[in-house]
C-alpha positions as CSV (number, residue, x, y, z in Angstrom):
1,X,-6.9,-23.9,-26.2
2,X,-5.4,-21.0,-28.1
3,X,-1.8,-19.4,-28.5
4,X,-2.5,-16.3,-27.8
5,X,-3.4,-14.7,-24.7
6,X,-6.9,-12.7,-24.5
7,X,-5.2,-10.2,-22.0
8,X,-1.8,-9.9,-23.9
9,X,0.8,-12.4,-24.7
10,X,1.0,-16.1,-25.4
11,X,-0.5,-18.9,-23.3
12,X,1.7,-21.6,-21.6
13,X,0.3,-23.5,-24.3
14,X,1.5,-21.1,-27.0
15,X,5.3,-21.0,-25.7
16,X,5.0,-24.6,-25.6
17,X,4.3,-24.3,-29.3
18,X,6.5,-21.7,-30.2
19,X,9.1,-24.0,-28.2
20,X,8.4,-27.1,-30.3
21,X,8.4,-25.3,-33.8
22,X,10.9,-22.4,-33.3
23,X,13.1,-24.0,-30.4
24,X,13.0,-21.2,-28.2
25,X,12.4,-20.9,-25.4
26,X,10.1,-18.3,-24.2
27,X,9.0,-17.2,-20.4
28,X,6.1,-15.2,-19.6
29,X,5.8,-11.6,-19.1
30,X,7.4,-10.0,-15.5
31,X,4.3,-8.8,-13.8
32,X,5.8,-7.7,-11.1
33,X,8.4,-5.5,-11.5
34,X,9.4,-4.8,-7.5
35,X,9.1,-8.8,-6.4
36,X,11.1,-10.1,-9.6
37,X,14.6,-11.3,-9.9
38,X,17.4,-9.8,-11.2
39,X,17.2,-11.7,-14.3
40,X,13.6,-10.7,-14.5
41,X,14.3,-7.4,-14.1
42,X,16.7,-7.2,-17.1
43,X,14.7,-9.2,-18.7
44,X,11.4,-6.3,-18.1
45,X,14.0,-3.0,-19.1
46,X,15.1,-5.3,-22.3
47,X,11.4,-5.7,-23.4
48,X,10.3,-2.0,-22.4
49,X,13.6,-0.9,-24.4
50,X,13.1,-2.9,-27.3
51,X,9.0,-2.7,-27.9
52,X,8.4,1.3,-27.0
53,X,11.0,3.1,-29.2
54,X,8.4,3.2,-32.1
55,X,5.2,1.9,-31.0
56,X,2.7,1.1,-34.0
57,X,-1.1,1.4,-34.1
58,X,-2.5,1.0,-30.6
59,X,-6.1,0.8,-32.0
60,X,-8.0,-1.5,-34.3
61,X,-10.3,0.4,-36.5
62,X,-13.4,-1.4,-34.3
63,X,-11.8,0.4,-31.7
64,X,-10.7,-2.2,-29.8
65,X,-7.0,-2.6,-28.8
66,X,-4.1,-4.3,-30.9
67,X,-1.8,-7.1,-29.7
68,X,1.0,-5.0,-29.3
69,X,-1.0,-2.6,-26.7
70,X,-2.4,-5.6,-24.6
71,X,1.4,-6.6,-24.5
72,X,1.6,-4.0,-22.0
73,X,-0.9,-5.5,-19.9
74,X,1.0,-9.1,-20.5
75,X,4.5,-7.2,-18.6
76,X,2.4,-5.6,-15.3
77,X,1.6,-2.1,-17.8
78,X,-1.7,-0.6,-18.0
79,X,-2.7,-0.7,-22.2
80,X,-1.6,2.2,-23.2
81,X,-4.2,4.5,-24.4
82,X,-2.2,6.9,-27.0
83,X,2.0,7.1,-27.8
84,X,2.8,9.5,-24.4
85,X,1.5,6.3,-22.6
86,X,4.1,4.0,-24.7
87,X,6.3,6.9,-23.7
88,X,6.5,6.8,-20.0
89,X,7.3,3.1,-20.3
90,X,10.4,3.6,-22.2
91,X,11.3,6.5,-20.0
92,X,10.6,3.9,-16.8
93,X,13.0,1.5,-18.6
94,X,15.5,3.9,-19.3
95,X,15.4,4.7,-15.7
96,X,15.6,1.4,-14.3
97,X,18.4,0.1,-16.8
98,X,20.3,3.0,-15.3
99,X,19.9,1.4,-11.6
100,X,20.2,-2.1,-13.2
101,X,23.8,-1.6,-14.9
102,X,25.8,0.4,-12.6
């Protein structure tokens, strides 16, 4: 079984290994924004915040899409199809980090 996830993100099996080698301890992408913790709400705004402020390449030259846009299908995001899209996220997160910290 592989790390990395088709759709975006790693596998269970690819925290695990990150977990064993790195000692961190990673959890899976909030899907869900509206049925999520708190925690996992923070934890969604944090992500959007930190991965949309300068978005790389969101095409491989055989036209298929990089890691970093099926990331956004790995937090509950469509893949973004050009930087506007990468955009609205970090304009969403903005917005919901101001409902989040009060």
């Amino acid at each position: 079984m592989g790390y990395k996830d088709p759709r975006g993100g790693l596998t269970a099996a690819g925290r695990a290994h990150y977990k064993e080698t790195e000692g961190a301890n990673l959890k899976p992408g909030v899907k869900n924004y509206g049925g999520a913790s708190e925690e996992d709400k923070k934890r969604w705004v944090k992500w959007a915040l930190r991965f949309t402020k300068t978005p790389p390449p969101l095409v491989k030259p055989s036209g298929d899409p990089t890691r970093y846009a099926l990331m956004f299908q790995a937090w509950g995001k469509p893949i973004p199809k050009n930087t506007s899209d990468v955009a609205a996220v970090h304009r969403e997160a903005l917005r919901r980090r101001s409902q989040l910290w009060k």
